[in-house]
N, C-alpha and C positions, 0 to 999 in steps of 0.2 A: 241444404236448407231444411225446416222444419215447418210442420205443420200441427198444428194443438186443434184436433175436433172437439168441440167444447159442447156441453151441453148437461143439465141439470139433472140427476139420476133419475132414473126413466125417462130422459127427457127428448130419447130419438136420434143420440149422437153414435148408436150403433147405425140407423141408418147412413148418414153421411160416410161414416168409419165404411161400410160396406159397398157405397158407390163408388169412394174413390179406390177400392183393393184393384183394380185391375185396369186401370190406366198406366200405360208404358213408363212413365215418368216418377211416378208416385209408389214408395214401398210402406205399406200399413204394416204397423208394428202387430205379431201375430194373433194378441192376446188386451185386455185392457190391463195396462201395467201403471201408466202415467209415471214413468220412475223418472221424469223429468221436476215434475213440478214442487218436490222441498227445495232444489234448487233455490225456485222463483224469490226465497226467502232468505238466499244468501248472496252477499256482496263480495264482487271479485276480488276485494281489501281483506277477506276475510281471512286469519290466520291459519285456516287448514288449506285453502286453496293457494297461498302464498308458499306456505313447507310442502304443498302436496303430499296430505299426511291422509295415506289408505285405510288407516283404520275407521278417521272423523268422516271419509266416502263413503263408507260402508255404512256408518249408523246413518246416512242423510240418505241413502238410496233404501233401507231399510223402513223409513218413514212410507215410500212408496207399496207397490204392490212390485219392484223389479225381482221379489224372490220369488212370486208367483208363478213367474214365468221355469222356475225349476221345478216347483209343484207341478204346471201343465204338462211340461215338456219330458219330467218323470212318471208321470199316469199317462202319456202319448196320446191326451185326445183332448178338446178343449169343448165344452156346451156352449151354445149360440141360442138365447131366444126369438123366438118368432111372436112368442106371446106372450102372457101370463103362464100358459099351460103348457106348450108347447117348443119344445129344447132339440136341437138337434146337434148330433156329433161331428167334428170335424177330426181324423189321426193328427197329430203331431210327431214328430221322429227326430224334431232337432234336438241336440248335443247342448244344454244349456251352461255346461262345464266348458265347452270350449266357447262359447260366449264368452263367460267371463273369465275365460282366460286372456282371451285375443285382447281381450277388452281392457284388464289390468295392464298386460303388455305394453300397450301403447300409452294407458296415462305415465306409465313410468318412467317411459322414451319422452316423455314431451318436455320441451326444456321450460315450461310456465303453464299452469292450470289456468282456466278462463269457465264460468259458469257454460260460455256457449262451447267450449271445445270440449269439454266435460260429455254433454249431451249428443252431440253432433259422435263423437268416437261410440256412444254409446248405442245411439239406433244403427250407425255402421256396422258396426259387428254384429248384431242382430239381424241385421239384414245379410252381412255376408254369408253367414253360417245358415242361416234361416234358409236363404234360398243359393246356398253354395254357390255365391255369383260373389267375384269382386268388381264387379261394371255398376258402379254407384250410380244410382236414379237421381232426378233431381231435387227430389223430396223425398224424405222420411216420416211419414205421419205417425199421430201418438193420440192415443184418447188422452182428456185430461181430470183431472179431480175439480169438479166443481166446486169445491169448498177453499180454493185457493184464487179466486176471482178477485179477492180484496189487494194480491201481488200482481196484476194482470200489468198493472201501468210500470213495472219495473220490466216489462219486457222488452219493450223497445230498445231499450239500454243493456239490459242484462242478457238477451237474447236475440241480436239484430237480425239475425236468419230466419225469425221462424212468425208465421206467419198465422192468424187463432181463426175459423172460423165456428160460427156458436151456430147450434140449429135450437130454434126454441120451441117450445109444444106448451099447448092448451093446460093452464095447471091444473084444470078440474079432470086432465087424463091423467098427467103427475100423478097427482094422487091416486084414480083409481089403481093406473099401475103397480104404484109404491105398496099401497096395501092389501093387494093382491097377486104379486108375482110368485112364483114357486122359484122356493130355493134350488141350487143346482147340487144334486146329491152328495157331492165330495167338498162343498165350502161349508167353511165354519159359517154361521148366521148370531153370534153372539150378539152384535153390534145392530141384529134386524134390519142389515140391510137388503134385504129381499122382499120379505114380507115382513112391511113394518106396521105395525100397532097405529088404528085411523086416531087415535091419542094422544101418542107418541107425536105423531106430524103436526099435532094441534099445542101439544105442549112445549114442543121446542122453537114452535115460530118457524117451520120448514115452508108454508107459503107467504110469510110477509119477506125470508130469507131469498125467495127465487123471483119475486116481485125486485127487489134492492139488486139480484143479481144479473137479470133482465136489464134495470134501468143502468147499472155502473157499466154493463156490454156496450148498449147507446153509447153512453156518454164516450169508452175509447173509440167506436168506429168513428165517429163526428170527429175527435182529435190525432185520431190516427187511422184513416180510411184505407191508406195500403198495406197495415197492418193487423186490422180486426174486421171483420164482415158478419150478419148473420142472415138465417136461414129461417125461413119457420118450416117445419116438420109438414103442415099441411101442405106446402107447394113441394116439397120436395118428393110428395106422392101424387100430388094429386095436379102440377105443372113441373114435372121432372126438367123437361128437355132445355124451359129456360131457365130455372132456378140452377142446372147445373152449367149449363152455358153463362151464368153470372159467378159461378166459381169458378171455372175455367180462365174466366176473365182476370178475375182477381186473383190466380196464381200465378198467370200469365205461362199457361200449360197450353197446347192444342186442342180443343174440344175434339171426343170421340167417343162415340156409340157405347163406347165400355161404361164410361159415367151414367149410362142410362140403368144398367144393370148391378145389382146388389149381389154380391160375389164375396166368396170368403175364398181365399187361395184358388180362384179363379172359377169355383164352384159357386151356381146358382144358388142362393139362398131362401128354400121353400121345400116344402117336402107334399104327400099325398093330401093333407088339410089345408094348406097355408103357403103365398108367399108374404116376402117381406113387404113386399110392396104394391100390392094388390090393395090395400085397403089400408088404415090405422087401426091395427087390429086389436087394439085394448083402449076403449072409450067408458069414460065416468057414465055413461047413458046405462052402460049394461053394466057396471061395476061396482056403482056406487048405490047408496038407498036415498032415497028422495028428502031424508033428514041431514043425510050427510052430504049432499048438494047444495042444500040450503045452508048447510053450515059454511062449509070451500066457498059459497058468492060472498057469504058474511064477511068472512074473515080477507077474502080477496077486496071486495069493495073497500072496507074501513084499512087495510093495507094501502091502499092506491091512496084513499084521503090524508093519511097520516103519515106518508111515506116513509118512515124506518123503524115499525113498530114493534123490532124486536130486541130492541134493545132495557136493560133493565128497568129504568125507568121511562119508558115510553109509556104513552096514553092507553093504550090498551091492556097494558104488566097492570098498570097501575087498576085500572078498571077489574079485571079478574081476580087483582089482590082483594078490592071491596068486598066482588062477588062474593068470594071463599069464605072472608072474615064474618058476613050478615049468615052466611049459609050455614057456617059452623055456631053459631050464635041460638040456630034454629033446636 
């Protein structure tokens, strides 16, 4: 079975990804890959999955970050934030070539492709090689790409094994995070997604996007309760014991003391400054400037009143188009 820790960039789904690493049951994929979710976008009718044609795998797995995992796995160490500022290293040593060797091997042998046996072979072998273990846990968890939330309701069907839970966080840290975190020295940042431009977030409609994202989350747990749950980021630091004891539930795993602790391959996650979970350690309070507060309530409040205002012609497009047009007039 699968597990999709879900949550909006910056949005805290490193912590949940780090509480469930070290529960007996539960194998976290070792990097954020999400090389699951182009998937979400294709139907098991679909002509490469019907010829189980490796080439059309390869450019849908390419959409994800699943090469990334050869980039980490070939520099043998992988960065983990604790903050903004604050990165610590973990070795890596796996063999990303027999990954995906094991891994072709077996689509090959399989007499019919299925979106869900696609992904399911594919954290398998990850998880074999990764922890040189073939004693398959009962979950395989996987970060997931936030921007595929609008595919979430085909998972039910297209994914009956896998189970999403979302942690959500305060958007006014969203942001401060997003436009202050440090890039991690060896990733490209072409696309600013480390430290992104407080502009950039305002001109693409990134908080009216995580508002619509938040409320479509709702609307599956209400329709699909055994299959969507969320979290908020505040209780999971700051009322661990039952916020994770209501994921235990909803996995239907054994609650144990390991869910309490933030671990990466079974290592505490904090170092001489910082742990993960000592605090919320990147807050708009100290991040933001008090114009740029004011702006994130603005744009949060007329988001809530307008509910999907980031669309072309939405009330607000339209409003800024004005703005710009009187401005340039000037």
């Amino acid at each position: 079975m699968l597990i999709q820790i879900d949550g909006w960039y910056a949005g805290g789904k490193s912590v949940l990804w780090a509480l469930l690493d070290s529960h007996p049951d539960i194998f976290v994929s070792p990097i954020h890959e999400y090389s699951y979710a182009p998937f979400l976008n294709i139907n098991n009718k679909d002509e490469f999955i019907l010829k189980k044609h490796i080439t059309k795998l390869r450019q849908t797995l390419a959409k994800s970050e699943y090469y990334k995992l050869e980039k980490v796995m070939n520099e043998g160490k992988y960065l983990i934030y604790l903050s903004t500022n604050e990165i610590i290293e973990f070795p890596y040593k796996t063999d990303f070539y027999t990954i995906d060797r094991n891994f072709s091997k077996e689509l090959l042998n399989m007499k019919e492709w299925t979106v869900e046996s696609i992904c399911l072979s594919l954290y398998k072998n990850i998880h074999n090689v990764h922890r040189n273990s073939s004693t398959n846990p009962k979950y395989y968890a996987t970060m997931s790409h936030p921007e595929s939330y609008l595919y979430y309701e085909k998972i039910p069907s297209l994914i009956p094994c896998m189970k999403s839970i979302t942690v959500k966080r305060d958007v006014k840290n969203i942001v401060a995070s997003r436009t202050n975190r440090k890039e991690r020295p060896n990733d490209l940042n072409q696309a600013k997604a480390f430290r992104v431009p407080f502009e950039k977030i305002l001109n693409t409609n990134e908080i009216e996007k995580i508002l619509h994202y938040y409320s479509t989350i709702d609307k599956l747990s209400e329709l699909y309760p055994e299959k969507f749950m969320s979290v908020s980021l505040t209780d999971l630091i700051d009322d661990r014991y039952i916020t994770m004891k209501k994921v235990a539930s909803f996995l239907n795993i054994k609650f144990s003391d390991s869910l309490l602790t933030a671990t990466r391959e079974g290592i505490e996650l904090k170092n001489d400054k910082l742990s993960f979970l000592e605090k919320e350690n990147d807050t708009f309070i100290d991040l933001l400037t008090r114009n740029e507060i004011k702006t994130v309530n603005w744009r949060y409040n007329f988001a809530k009143f307008h509910k999907k205002p980031f669309y072309p012609f939405s009330l607000l497009n339209i409003i800024k188009s004005i703005y710009k047009f009187f401005r340039n007039k000037k």
